[in-house]
TISE-595345 format. One record per atom (N, C-alpha, C): atom name; chain; y, x, z; residue number from 1; residue in three letters. Coordinates in nm, 2 decimals, padded with zeros to 4 digits. Example, Ala and Ser with C-alpha at 12.3 -4.5 7.8 and 13.67 -1.06 7.14 Angstrom:
<fimars>
+------+------+--------+--------+--------+-----+------+
! site ! unit !      y !      x !      z ! pos ! code !
+------+------+--------+--------+--------+-----+------+
!    N !    A ! -00.57 !  01.32 !  00.78 !   1 !  ALA !
!   CA !    A ! -00.45 !  01.23 !  00.78 !   1 !  ALA !
!    C !    A ! -00.33 !  01.32 !  00.78 !   1 !  ALA !
!    N !    A ! -00.22 !  01.28 !  00.71 !   2 !  SER !
!   CA !    A ! -00.11 !  01.37 !  00.71 !   2 !  SER !
!    C !    A !  00.00 !  01.29 !  00.79 !   2 !  SER !
+------+------+--------+--------+--------+-----+------+
</fimars>
This chain:
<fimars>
+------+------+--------+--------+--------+-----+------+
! site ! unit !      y !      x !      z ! pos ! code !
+------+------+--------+--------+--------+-----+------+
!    N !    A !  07.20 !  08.67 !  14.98 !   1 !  UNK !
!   CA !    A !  07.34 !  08.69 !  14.96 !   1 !  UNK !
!    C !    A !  07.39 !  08.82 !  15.04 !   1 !  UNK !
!    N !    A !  07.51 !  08.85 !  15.03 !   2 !  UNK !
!   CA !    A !  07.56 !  08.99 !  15.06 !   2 !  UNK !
!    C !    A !  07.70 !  08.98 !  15.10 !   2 !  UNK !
!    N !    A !  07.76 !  09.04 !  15.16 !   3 !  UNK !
!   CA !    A !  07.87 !  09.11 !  15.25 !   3 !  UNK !
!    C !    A !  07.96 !  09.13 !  15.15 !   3 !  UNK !
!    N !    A !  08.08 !  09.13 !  15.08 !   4 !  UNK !
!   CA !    A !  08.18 !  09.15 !  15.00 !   4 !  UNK !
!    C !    A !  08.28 !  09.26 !  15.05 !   4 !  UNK !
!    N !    A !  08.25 !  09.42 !  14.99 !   5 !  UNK !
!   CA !    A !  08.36 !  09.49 !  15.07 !   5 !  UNK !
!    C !    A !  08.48 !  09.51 !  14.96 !   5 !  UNK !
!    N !    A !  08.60 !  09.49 !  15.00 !   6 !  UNK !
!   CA !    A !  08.68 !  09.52 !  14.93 !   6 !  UNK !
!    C !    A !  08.73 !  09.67 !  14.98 !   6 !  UNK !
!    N !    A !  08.70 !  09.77 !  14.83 !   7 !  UNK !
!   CA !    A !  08.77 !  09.91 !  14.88 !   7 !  UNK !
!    C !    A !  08.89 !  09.95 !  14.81 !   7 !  UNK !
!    N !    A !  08.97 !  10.00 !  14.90 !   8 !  UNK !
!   CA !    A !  09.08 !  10.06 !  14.85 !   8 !  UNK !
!    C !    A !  09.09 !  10.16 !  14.74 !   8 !  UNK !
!    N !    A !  09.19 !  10.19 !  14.70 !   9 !  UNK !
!   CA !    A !  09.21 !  10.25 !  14.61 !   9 !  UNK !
!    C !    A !  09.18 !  10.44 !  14.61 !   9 !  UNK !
!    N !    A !  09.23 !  10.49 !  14.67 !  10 !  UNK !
!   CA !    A !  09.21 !  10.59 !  14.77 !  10 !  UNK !
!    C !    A !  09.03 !  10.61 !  14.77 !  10 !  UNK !
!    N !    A !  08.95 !  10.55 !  14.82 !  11 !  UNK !
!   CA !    A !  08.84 !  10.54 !  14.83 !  11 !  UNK !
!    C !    A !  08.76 !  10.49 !  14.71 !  11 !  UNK !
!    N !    A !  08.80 !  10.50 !  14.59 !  12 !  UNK !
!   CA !    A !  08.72 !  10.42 !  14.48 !  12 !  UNK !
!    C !    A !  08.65 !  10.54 !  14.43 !  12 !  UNK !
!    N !    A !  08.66 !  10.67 !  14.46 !  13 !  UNK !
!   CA !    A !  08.60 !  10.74 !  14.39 !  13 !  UNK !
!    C !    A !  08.46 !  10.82 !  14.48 !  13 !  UNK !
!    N !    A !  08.44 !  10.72 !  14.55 !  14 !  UNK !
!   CA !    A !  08.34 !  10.74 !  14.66 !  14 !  UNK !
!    C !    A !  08.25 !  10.62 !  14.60 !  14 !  UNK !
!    N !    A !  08.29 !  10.49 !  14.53 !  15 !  UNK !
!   CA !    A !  08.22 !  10.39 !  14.45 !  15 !  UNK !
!    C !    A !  08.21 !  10.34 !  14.32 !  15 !  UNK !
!    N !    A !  08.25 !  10.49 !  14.30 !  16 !  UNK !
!   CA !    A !  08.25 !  10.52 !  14.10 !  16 !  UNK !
!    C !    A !  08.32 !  10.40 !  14.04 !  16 !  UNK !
!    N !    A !  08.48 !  10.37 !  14.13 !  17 !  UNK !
!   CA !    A !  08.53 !  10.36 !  14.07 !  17 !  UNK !
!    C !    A !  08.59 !  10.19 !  14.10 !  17 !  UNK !
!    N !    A !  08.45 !  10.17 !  14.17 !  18 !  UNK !
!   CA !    A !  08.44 !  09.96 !  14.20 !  18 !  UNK !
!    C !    A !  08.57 !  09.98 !  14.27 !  18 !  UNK !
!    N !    A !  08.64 !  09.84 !  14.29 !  19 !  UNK !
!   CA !    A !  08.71 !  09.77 !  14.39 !  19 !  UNK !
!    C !    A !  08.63 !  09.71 !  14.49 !  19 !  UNK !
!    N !    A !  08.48 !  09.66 !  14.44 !  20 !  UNK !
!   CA !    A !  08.43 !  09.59 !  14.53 !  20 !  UNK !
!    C !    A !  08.30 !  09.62 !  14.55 !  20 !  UNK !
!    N !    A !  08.23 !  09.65 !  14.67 !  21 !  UNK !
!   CA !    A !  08.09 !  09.66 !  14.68 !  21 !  UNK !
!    C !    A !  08.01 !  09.56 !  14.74 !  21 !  UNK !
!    N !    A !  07.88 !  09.54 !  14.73 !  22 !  UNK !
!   CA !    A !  07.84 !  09.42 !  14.76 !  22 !  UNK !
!    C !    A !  07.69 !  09.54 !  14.90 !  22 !  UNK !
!    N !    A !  07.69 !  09.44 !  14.98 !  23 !  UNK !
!   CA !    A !  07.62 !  09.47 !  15.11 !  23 !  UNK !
!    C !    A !  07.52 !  09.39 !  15.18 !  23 !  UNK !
!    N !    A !  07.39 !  09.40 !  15.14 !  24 !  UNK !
!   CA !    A !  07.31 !  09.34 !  15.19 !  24 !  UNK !
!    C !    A !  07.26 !  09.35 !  15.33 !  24 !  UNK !
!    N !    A !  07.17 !  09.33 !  15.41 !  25 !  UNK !
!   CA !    A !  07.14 !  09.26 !  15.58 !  25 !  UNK !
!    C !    A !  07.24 !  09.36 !  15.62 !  25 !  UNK !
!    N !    A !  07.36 !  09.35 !  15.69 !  26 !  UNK !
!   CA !    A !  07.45 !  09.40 !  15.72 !  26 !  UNK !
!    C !    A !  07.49 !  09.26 !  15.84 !  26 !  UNK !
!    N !    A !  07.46 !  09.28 !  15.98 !  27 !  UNK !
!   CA !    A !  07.49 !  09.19 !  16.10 !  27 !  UNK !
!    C !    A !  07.63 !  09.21 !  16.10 !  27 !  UNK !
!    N !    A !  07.67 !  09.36 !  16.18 !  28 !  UNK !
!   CA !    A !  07.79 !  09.41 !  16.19 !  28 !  UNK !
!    C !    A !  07.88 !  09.47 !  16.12 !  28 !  UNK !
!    N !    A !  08.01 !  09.50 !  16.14 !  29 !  UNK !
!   CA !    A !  08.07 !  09.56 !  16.07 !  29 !  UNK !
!    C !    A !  08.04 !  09.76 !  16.07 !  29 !  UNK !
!    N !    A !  08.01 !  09.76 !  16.16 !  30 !  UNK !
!   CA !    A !  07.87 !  09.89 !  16.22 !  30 !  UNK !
!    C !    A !  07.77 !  09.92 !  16.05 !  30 !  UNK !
!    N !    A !  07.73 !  09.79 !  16.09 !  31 !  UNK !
!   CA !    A !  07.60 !  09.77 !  16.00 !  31 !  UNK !
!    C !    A !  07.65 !  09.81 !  15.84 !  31 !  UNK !
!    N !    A !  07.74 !  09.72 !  15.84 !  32 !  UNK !
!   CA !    A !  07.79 !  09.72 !  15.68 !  32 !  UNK !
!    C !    A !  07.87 !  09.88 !  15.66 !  32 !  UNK !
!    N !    A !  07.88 !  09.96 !  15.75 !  33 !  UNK !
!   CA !    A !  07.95 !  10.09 !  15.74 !  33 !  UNK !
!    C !    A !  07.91 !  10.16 !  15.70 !  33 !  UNK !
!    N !    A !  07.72 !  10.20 !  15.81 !  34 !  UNK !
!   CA !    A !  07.58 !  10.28 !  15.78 !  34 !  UNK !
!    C !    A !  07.59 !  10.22 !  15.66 !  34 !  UNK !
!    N !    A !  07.54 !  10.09 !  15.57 !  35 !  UNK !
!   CA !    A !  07.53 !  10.10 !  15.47 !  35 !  UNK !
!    C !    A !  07.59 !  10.13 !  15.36 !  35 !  UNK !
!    N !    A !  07.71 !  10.16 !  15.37 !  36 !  UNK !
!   CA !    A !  07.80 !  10.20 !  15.25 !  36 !  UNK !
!    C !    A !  07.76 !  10.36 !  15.26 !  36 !  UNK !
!    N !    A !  07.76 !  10.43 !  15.41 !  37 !  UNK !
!   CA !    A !  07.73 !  10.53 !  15.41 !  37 !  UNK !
!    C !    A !  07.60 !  10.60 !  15.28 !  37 !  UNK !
!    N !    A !  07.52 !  10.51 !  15.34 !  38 !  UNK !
!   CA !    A !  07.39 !  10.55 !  15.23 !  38 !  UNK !
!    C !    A !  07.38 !  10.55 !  15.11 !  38 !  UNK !
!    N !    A !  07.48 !  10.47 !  15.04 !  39 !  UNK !
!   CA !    A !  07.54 !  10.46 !  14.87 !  39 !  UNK !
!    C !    A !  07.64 !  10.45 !  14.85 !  39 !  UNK !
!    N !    A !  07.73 !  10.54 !  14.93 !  40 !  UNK !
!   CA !    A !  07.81 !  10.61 !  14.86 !  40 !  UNK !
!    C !    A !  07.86 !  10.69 !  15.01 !  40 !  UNK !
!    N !    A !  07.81 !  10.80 !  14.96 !  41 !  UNK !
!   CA !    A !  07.82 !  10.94 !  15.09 !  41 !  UNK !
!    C !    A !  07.96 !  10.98 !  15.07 !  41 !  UNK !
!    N !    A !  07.99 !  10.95 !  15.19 !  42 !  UNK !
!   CA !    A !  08.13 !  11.04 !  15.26 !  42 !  UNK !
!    C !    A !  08.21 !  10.95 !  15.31 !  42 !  UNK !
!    N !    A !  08.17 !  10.80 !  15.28 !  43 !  UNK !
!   CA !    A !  08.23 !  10.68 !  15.35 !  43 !  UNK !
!    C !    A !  08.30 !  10.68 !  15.46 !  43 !  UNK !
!    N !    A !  08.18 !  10.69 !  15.54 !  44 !  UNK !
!   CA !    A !  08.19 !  10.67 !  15.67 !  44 !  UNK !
!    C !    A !  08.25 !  10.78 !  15.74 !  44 !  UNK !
!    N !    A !  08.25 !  10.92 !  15.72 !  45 !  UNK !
!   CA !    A !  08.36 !  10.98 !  15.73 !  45 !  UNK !
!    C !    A !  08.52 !  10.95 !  15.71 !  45 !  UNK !
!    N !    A !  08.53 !  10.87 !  15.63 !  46 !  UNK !
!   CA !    A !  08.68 !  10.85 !  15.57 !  46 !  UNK !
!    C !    A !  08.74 !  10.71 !  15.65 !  46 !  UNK !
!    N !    A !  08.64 !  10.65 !  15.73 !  47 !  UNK !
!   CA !    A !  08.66 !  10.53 !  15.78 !  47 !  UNK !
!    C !    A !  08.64 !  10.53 !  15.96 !  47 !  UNK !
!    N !    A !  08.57 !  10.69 !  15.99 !  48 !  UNK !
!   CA !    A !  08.55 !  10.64 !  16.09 !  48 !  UNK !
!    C !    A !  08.58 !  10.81 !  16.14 !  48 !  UNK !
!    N !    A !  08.60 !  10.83 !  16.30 !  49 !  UNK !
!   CA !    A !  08.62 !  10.92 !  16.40 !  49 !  UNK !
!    C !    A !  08.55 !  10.89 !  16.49 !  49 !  UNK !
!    N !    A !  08.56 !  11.02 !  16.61 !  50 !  UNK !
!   CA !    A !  08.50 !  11.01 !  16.70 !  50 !  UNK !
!    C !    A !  08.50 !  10.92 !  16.82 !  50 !  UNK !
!    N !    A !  08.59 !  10.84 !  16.75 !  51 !  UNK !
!   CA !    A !  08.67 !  10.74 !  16.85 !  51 !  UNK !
!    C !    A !  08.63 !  10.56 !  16.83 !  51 !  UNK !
!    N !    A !  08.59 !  10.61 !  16.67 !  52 !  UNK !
!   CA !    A !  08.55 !  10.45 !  16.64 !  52 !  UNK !
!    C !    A !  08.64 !  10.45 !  16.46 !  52 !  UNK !
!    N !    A !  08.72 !  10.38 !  16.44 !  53 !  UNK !
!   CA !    A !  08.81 !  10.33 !  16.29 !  53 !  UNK !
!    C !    A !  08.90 !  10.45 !  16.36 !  53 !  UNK !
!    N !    A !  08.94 !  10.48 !  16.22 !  54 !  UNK !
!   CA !    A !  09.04 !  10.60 !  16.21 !  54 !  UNK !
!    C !    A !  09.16 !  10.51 !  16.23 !  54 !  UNK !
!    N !    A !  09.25 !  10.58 !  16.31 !  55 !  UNK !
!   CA !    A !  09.39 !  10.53 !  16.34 !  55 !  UNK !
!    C !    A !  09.45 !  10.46 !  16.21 !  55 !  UNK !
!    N !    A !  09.46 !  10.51 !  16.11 !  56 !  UNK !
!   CA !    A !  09.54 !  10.50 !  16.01 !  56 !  UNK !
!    C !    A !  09.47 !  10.40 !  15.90 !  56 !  UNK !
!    N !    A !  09.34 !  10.37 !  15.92 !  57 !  UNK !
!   CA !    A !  09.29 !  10.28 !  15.85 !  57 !  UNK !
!    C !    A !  09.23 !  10.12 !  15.94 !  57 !  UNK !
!    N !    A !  09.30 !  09.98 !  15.89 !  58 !  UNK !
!   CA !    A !  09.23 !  09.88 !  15.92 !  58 !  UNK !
!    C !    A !  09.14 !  09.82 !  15.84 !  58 !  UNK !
!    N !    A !  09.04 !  09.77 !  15.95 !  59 !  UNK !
!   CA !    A !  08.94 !  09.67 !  15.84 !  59 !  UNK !
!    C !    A !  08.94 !  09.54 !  15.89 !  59 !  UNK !
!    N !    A !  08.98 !  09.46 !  15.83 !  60 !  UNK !
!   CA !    A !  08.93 !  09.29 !  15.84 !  60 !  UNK !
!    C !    A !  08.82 !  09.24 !  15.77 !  60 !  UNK !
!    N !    A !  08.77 !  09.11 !  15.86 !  61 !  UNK !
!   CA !    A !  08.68 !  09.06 !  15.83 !  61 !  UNK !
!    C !    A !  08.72 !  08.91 !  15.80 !  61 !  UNK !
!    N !    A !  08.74 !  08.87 !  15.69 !  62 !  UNK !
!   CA !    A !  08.83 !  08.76 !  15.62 !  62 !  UNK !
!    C !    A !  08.93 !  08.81 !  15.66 !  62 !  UNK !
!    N !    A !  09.00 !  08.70 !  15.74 !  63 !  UNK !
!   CA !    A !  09.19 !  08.75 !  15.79 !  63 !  UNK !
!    C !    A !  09.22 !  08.83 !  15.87 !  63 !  UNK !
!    N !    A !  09.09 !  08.85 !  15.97 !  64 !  UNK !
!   CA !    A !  09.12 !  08.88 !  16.12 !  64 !  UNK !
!    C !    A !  09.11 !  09.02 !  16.10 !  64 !  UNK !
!    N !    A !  09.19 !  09.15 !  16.13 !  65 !  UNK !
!   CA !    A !  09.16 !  09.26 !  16.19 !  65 !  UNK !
!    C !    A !  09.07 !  09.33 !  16.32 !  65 !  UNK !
!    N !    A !  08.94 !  09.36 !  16.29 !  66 !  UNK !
!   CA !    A !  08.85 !  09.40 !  16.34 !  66 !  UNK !
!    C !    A !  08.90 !  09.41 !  16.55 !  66 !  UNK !
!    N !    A !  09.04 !  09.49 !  16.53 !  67 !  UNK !
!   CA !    A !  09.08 !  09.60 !  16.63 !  67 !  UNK !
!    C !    A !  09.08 !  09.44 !  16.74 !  67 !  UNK !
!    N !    A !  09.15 !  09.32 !  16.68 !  68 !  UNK !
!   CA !    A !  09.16 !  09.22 !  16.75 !  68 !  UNK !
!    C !    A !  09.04 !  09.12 !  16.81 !  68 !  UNK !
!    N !    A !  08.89 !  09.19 !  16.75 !  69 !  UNK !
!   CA !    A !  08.77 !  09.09 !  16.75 !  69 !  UNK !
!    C !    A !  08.69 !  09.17 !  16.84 !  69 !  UNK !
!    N !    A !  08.54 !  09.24 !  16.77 !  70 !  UNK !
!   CA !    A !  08.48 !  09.29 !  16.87 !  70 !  UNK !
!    C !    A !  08.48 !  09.42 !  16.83 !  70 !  UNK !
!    N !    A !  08.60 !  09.48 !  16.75 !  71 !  UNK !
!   CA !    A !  08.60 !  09.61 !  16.70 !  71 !  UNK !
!    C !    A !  08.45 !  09.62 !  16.60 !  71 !  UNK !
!    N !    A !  08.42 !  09.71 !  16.60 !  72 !  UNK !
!   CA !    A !  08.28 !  09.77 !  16.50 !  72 !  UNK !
!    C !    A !  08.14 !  09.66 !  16.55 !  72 !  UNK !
!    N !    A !  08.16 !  09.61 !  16.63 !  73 !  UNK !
!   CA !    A !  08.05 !  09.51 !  16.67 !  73 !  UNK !
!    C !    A !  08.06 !  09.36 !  16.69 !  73 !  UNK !
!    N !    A !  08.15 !  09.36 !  16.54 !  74 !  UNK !
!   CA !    A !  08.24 !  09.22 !  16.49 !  74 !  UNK !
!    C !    A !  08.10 !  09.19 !  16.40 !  74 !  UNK !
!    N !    A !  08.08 !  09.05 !  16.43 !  75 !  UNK !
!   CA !    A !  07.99 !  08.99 !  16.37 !  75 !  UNK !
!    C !    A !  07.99 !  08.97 !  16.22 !  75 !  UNK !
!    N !    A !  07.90 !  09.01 !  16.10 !  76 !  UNK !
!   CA !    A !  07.93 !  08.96 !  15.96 !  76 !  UNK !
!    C !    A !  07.84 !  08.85 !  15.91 !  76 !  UNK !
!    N !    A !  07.90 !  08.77 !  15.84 !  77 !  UNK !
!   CA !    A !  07.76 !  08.71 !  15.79 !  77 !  UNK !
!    C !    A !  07.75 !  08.69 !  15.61 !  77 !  UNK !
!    N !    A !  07.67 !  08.64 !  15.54 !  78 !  UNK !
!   CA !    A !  07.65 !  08.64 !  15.43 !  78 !  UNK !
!    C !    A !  07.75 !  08.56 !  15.33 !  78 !  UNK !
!    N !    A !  07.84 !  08.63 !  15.25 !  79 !  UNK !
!   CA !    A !  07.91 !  08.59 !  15.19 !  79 !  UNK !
!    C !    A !  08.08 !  08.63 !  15.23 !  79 !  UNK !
!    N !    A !  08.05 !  08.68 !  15.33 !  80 !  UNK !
!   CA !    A !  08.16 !  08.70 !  15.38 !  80 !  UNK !
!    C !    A !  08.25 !  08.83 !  15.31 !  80 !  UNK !
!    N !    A !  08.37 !  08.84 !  15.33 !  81 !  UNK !
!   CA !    A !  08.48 !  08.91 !  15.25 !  81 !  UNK !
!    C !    A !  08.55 !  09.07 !  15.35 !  81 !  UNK !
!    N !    A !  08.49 !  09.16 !  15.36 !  82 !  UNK !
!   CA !    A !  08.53 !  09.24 !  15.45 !  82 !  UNK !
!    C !    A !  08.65 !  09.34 !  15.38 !  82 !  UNK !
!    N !    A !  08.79 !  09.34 !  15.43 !  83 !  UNK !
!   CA !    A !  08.84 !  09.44 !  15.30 !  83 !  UNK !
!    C !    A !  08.93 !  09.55 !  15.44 !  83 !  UNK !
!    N !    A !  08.89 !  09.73 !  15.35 !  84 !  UNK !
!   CA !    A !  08.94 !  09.79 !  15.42 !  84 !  UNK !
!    C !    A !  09.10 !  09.84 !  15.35 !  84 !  UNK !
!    N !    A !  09.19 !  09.86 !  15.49 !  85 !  UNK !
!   CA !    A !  09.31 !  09.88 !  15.44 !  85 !  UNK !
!    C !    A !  09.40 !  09.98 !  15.47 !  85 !  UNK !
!    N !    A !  09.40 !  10.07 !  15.38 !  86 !  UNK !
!   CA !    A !  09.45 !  10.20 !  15.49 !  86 !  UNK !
!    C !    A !  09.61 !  10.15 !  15.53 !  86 !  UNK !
!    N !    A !  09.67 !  10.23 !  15.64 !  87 !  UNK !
!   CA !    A !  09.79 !  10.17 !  15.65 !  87 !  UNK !
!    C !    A !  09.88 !  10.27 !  15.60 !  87 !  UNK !
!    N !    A !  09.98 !  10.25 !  15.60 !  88 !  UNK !
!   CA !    A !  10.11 !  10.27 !  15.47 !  88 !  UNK !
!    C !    A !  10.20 !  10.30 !  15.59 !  88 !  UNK !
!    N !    A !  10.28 !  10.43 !  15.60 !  89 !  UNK !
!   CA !    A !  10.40 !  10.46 !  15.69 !  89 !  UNK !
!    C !    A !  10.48 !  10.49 !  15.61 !  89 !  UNK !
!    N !    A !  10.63 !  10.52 !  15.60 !  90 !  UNK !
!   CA !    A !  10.72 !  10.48 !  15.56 !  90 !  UNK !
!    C !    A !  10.85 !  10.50 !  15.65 !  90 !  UNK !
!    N !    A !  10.93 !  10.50 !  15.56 !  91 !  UNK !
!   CA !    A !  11.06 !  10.51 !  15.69 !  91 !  UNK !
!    C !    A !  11.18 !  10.47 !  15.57 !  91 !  UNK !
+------+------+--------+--------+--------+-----+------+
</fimars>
């Protein structure tokens, strides 16, 4: 079984186009990142800085937002529902 990423819209053309990609042995959310990296290049750019998750983008893992767990070394397990969310500003 496999990791369920839901991708944003913004980023669909980095996955020809899916909403959703599927992620095999993927421990962390680390793990499941490198691997999107490797099938579909430029990912992890768009998701990540020098700093760790780009300010302006959150990722949860089911309900919980990463920033509130173990950040990037938030545990995944099989079956589970990872969706990234860029955030929306506004005024």
């Amino acid at each position: 079984m496999a990791v369920i990423v839901r991708i944003p819209t913004p980023l669909r053309s980095l996955t020809g186009g899916n909403e959703e990609v599927h992620v095999e042995e993927a421990g962390t959310v680390s793990d499941v990142i490198d691997r999107l990296e490797v099938k579909h290049a430029g990912m992890k750019d768009r998701l990540l800085d020098d700093k760790g998750v780009r300010k302006f983008i959150n990722i949860y893992v089911g309900e919980e937002d990463i920033r509130f767990l173990d950040g990037l070394r938030t545990a995944v397990k099989d079956g589970e529902q990872i969706s990234i969310v860029p955030a929306i500003a506004g005024g």
